[in-house]
C-alpha positions as CSV (number, residue, x, y, z in Angstrom):
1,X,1.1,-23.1,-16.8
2,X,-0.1,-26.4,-15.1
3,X,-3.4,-27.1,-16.4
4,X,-6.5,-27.6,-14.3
5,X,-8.1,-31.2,-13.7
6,X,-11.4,-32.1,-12.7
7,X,-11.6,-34.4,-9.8
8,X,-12.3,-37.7,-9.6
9,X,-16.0,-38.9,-8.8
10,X,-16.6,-42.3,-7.4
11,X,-19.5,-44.2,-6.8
12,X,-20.7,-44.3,-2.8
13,X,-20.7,-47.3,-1.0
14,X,-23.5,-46.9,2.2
15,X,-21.7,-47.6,5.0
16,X,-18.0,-47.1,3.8
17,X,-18.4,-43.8,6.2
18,X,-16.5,-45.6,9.1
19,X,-13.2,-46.4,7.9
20,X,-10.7,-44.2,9.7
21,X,-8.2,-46.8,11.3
22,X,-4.5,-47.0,9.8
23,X,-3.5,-49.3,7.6
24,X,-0.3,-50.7,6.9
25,X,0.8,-52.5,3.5
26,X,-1.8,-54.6,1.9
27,X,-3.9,-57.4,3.5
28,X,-2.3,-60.2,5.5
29,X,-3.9,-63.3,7.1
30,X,-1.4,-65.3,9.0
31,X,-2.6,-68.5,11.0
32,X,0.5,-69.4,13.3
33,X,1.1,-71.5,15.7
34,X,1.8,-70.5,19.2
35,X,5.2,-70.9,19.3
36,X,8.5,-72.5,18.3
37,X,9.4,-74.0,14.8
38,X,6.9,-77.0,14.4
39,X,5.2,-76.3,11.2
40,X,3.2,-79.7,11.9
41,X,-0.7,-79.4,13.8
42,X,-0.4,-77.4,16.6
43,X,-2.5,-79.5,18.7
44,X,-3.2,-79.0,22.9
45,X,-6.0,-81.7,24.2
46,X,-7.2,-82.6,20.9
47,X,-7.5,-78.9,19.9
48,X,-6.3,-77.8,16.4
49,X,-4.9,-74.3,17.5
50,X,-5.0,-71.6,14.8
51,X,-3.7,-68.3,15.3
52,X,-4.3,-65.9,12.5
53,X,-3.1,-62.6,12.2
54,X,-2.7,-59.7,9.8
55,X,-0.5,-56.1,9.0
56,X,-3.5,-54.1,9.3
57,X,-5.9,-52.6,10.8
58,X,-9.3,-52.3,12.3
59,X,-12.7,-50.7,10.4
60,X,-10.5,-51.5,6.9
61,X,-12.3,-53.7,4.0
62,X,-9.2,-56.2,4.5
63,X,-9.6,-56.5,8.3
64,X,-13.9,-57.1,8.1
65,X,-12.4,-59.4,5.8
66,X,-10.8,-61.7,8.5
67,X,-14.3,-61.0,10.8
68,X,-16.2,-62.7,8.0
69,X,-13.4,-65.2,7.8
70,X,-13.8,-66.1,11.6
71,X,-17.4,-65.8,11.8
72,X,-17.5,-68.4,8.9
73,X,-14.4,-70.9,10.5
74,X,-16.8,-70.8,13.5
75,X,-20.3,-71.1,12.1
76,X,-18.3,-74.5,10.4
77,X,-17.9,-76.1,13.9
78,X,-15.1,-78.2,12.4
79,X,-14.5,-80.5,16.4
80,X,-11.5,-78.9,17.9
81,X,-10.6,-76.2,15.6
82,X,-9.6,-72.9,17.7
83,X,-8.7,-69.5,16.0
84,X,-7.1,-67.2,18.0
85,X,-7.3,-64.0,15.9
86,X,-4.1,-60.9,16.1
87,X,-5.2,-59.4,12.7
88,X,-3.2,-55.9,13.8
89,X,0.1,-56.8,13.3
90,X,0.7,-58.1,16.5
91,X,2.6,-60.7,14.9
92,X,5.2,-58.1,13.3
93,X,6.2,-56.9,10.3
94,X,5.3,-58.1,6.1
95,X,9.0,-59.5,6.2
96,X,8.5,-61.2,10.0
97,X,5.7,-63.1,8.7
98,X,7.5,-64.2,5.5
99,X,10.2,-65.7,7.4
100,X,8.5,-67.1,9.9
101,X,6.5,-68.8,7.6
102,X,9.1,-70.6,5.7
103,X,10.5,-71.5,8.8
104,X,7.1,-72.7,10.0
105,X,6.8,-70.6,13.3
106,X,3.9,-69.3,11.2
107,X,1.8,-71.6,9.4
108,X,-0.6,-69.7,6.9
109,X,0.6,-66.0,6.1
110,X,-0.5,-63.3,3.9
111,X,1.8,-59.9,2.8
112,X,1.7,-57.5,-0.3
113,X,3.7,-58.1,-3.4
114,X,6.3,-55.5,-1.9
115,X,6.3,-57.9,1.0
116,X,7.0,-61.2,-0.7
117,X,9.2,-59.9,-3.6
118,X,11.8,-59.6,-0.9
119,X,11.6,-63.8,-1.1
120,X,10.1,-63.4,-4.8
121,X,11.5,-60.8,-6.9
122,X,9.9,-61.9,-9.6
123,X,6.3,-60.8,-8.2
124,X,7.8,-56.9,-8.3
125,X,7.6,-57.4,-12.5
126,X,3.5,-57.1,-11.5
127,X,4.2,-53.6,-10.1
128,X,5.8,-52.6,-13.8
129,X,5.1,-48.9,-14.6
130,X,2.3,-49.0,-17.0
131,X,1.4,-52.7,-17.5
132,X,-2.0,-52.9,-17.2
133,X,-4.7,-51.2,-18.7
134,X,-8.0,-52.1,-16.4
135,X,-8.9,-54.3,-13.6
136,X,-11.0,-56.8,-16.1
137,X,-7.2,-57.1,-18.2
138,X,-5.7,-57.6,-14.4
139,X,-7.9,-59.7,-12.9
140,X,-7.6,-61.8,-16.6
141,X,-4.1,-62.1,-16.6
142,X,-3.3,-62.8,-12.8
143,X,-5.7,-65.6,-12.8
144,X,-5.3,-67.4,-16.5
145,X,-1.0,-66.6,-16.4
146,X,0.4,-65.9,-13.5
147,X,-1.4,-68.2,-11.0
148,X,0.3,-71.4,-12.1
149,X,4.0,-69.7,-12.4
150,X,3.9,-68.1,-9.1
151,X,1.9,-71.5,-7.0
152,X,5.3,-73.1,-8.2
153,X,7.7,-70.4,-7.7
154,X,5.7,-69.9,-4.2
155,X,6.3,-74.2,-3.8
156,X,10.3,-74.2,-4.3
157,X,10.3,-71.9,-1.2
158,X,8.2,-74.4,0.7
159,X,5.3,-72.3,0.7
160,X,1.3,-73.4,-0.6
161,X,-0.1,-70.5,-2.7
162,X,-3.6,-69.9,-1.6
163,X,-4.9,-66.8,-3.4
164,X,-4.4,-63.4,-4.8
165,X,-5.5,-60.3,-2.3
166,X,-6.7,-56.8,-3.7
167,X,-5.0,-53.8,-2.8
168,X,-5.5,-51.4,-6.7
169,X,-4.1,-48.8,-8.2
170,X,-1.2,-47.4,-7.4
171,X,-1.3,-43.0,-7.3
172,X,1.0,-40.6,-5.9
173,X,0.4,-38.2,-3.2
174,X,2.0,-35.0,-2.4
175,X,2.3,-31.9,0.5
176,X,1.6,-29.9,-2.7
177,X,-0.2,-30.3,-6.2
178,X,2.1,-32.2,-8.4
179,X,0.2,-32.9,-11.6
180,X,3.2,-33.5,-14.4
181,X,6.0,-35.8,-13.8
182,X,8.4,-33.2,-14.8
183,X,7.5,-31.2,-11.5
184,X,8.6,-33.9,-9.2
185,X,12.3,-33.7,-10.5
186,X,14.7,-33.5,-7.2
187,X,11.4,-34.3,-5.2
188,X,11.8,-36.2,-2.2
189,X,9.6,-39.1,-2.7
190,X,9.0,-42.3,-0.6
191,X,8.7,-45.6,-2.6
192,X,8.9,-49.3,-1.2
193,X,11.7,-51.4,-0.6
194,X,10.5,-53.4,-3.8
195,X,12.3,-52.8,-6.8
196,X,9.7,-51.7,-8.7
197,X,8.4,-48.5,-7.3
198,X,11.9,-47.8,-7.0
199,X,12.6,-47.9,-11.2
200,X,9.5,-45.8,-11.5
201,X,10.8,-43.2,-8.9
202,X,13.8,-42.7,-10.9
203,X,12.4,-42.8,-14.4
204,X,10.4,-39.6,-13.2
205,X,13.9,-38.2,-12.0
206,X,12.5,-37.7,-7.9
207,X,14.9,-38.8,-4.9
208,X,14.3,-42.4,-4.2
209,X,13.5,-42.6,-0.6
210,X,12.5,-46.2,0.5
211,X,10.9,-46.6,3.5
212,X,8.9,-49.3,4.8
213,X,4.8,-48.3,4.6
214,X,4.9,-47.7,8.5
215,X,7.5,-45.4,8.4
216,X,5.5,-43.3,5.9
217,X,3.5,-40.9,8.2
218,X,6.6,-40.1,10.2
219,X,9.2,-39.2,7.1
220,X,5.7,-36.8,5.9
221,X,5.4,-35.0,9.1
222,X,9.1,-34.6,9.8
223,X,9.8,-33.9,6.2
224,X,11.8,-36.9,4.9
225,X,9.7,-37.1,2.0
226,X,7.3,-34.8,-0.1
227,X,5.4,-37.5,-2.2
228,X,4.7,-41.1,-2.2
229,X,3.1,-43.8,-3.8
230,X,0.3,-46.0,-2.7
231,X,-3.1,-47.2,-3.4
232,X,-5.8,-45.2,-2.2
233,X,-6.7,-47.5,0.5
234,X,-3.3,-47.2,2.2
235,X,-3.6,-43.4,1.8
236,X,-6.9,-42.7,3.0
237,X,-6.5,-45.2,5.8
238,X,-3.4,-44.6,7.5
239,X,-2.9,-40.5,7.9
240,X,-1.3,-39.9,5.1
241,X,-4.2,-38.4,3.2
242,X,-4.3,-35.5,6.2
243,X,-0.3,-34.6,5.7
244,X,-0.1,-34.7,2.2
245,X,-3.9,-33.9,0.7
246,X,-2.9,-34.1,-3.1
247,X,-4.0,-37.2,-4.8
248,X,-2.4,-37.3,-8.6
249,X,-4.2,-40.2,-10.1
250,X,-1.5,-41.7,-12.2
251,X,-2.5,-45.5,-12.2
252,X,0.8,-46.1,-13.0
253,X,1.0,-49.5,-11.6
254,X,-1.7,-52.6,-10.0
255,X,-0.6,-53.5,-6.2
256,X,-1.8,-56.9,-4.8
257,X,-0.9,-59.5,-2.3
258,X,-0.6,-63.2,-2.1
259,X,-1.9,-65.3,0.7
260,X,0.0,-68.7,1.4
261,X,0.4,-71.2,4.0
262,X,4.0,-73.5,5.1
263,X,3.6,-76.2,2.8
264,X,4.7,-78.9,5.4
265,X,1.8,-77.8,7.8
266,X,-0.6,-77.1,5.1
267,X,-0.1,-80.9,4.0
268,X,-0.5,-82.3,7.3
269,X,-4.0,-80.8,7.8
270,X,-6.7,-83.5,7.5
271,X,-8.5,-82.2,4.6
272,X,-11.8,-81.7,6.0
273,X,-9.9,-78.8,8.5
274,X,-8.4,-77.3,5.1
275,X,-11.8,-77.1,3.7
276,X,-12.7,-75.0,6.1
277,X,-10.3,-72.7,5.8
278,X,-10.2,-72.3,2.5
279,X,-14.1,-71.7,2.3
280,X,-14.2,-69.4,5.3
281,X,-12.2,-67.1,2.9
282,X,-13.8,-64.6,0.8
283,X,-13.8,-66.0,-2.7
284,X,-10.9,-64.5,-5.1
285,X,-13.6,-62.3,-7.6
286,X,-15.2,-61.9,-4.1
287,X,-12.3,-60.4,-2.4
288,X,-11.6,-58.3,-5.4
289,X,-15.0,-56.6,-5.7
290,X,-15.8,-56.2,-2.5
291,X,-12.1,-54.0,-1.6
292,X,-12.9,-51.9,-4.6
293,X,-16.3,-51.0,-3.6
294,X,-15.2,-49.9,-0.4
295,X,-12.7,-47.7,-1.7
296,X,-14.1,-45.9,-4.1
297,X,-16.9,-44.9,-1.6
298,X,-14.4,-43.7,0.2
299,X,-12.3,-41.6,-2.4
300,X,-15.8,-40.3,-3.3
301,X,-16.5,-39.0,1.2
302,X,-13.2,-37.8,1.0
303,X,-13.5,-35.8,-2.3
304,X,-16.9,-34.1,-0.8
305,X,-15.4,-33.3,2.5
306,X,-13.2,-31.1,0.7
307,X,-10.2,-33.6,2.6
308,X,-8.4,-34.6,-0.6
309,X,-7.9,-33.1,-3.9
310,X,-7.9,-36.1,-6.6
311,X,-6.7,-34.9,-10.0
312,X,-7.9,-36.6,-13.1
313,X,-4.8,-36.9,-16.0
314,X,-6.5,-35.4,-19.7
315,X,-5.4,-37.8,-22.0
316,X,-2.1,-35.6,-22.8
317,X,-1.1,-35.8,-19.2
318,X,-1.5,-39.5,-19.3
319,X,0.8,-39.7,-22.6
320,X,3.7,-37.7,-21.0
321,X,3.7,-40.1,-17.7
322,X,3.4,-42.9,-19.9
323,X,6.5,-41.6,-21.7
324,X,8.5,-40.8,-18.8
325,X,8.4,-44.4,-17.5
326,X,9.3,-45.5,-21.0
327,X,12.1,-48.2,-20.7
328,X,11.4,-48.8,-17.3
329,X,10.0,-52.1,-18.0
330,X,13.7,-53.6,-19.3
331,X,15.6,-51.7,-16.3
332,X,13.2,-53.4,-14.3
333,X,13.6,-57.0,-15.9
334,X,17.7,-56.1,-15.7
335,X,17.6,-55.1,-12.1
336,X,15.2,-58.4,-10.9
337,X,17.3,-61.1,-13.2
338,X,15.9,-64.7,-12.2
339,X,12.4,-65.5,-14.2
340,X,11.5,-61.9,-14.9
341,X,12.1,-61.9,-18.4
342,X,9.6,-64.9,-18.7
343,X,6.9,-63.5,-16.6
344,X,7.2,-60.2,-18.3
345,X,6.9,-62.6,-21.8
346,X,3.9,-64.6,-20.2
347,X,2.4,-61.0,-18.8
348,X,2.6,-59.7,-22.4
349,X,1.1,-63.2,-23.8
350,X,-1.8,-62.7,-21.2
351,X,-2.8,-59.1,-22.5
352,X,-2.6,-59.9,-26.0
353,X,-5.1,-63.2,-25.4
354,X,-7.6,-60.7,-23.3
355,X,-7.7,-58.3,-26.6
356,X,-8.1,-61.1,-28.2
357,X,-11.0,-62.2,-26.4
358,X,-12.6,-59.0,-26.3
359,X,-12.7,-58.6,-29.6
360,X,-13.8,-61.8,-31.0
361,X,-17.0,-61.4,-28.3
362,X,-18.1,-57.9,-29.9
């Protein structure tokens, strides 16, 4: 008999009410140049154009994100600096920007880690099944350990790592409750074209459907898929929530992005114009705080609305999921090759200095 949760309660955020727009994966800021391959200033008349643009959406926490970054850029009045803002994905698709970027078409580019593994695999060992235990372990590890690795894995590809951008916890929704990971066996499920999500999908024995995030809806209404995995800011955000209304909160892996620029433009900026870029940003903790705010006020509308159903794991549940994915980490490692095995190593050096840490300060 499948054993009643409780739903989850999250704190309100006032004014998280209006986000209803779709979202597609994660956060990306892209400033591009207008055209061709010149990844040097794209000047007109002593203008520094800047086109920036994102795979996202409007009334989302990552697109006021790039209002504030605007707003800021022009409250700098840094003489000739121009933005010219196509924050909806106007610019195409996570992989588009990624390879425009290193060809310098586009000059500073965001995507997801799903996005950029497909030019870093090594980034997918992040999405591991059960890696992480909280966001202060997270936000602890990506900064201390995996900041320097990835700014020089992200620099033999030509690209300038700026900073990390919060997406959370990865869940899985369903048409129908789905509470064990025994009951999704045979079940049509939609995970990314990362590898990660993909190892997960089959250590839980469901059919490994990967789509790209924008194909989601579509594969849910016309029956493709059953279940899927995403944060609950992608869910909530982009339709999903309404064709598929169960929520089990597995937090069974941490999603982020990366934000980078071409390294040869990036370098060719006078550095007064980079300071203003880089400042207009919302700082990294920043970023991070304000995206999970937003979201849990609006897992907590949702939840009262009677819209959702989020399911709680007892701690029993959350032993059996844990044990499902077991050995998924070294399939995953396998399946990657490159670095992995050393940033699975320096992951597992990271957590072990956070315990450390927290238990010399109590």
């Amino acid at each position: 008999m499948r054993r009643a949760l409780n739903p989850k309660r999250a704190a309100a955020l006032p004014g998280a009410g209006f986000l209803r727009a779709p979202l597609l994966l994660g956060a990306a800021l892209l400033l591009a140049s207008g055209c061709g391959g010149d990844a040097g200033q794209q000047e007109n008349d002593g203008q520094l154009l800047v086109v920036v643009g994102a795979a996202g959406a409007v009334n989302t926490p990552w697109h006021d994100g790039w209002k504030r970054f605007a707003r800021r850029v022009s409250e700098a009045e840094y003489p000739g600096l121009e933005l010219q803002m196509s924050v909806n994905s106007q610019l195409g698709t996570e992989e588009t920007i990624l390879t425009q970027t290193r060809r310098g078409r586009i000059q500073y580019a965001g995507t997801s880690l799903h996005g950029m593994s497909s030019t870093i695999p090594e980034l997918s060992v992040i999405l591991s099944p059960y890696l992480f235990d909280s966001y202060e372990e997270v936000d602890f590890v990506t900064d201390n350990y995996l900041t320097p690795v990835f700014t020089e894995m992200l620099a033999e590809r030509g690209l300038t790592f700026i900073q990390w951008s919060e997406v959370g916890w990865n869940h899985i929704y369903c048409r129908e409750p789905r509470l064990e990971p025994g009951e999704f066996r045979g079940v049509k499920m939609r995970a990314s074209t990362a590898i990660a999500p993909q190892v997960f999908t089959d250590a839980i024995g469901a059919d490994n459907i990967p789509l790209p995030f924008d194909e989601t809806l579509p594969a849910l209404q016309t029956g493709l898929i059953e279940c899927g995995q995403s944060g609950a800011g992608q869910y909530l955000l982009s339709g999903i929530a309404e064709e598929a209304p169960h929520y089990t909160l597995t937090r069974h892996a941490y999603d982020s992005g990366v934000q980078f620029a071409n390294s040869q433009w990036y370098d060719s900026l006078p550095e007064e114009a980079r300071q203003v870029l880089a400042s207009a940003l919302d700082g990294q903790q920043e970023n991070r705080d304000i995206v999970r705010e937003v979201i849990a006020g609006q897992e907590r509308e949702w939840e009262e609305a009677g819209r959702v159903a989020f399911y709680e794991l007892s701690e029993e549940q959350k032993v059996r999921w844990r044990e499902a994915a077991e050995g998924s980490h070294q399939k995953l490692i396998e399946r990657i090759g490159g670095r992995a095995q050393e940033i699975y190593e320096l992951i597992q050096a990271g957590k072990a200095d956070f315990a450390a840490r927290r238990e010399n300060a109590r």
